[in-house]
N, C-alpha and C positions, 0 to 999 in steps of 0.2 A: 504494500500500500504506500501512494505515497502523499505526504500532507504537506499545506504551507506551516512553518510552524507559527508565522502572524495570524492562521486565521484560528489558532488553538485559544483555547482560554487559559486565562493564566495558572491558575490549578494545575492544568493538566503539564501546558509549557516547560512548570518549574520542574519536574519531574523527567525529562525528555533528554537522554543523555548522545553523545555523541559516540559510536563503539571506537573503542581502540584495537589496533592490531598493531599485533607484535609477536616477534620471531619466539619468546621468552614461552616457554613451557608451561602451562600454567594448568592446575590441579585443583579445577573447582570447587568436585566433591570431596577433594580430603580439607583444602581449607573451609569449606562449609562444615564440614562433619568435626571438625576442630572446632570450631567458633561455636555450634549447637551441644556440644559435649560440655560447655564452660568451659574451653582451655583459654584464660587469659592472655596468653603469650602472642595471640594468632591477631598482627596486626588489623587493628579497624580501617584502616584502608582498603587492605586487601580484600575486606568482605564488602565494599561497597564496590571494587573491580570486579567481583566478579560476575556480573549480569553484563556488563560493556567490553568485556575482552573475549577478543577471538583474535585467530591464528593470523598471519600478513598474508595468507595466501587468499582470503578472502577481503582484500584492501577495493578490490573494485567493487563491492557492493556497496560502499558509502551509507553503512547505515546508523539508526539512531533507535535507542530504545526507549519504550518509558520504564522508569523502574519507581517502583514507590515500598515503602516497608508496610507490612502486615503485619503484625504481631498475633494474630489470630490462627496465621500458616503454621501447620505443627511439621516438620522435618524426621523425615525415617531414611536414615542411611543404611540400615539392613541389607 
């Protein structure tokens, strides 16, 4: 799909991130499954990269997400 993001409302806007690619290896589900276990050490950065990173091999899609937090989403890494 694709949107202007002027013609978004602002709610939605502030939320609409822009994806990064990058060559760097990146291990969603173990930093999620870390961050949801309570392990303090797992930087708060990294869990907020991880909805907006994907590989450089997909740099020509130019895409953009929204991401917003739930706190009502329960996580099962099983």
């Amino acid at each position: 799909m694709e949107y202007k993001l002027s013609s978004l409302t602002s709610e939605f806007a502030e939320n609409v991130f822009p994806v990064l690619y990058t060559q760097e290896n990146i291990n969603s589900k173990n930093i999620l499954k870390q961050h949801f276990s309570g392990n303090k050490r797992v930087n708060p950065d990294r869990i907020l990269m991880v909805p907006v990173i994907k590989s450089i091999d997909w740099t020509y899609e130019k895409q953009w997400r929204y991401v917003r937090d739930n706190p009502s989403v329960k996580m099962d890494f099983h």
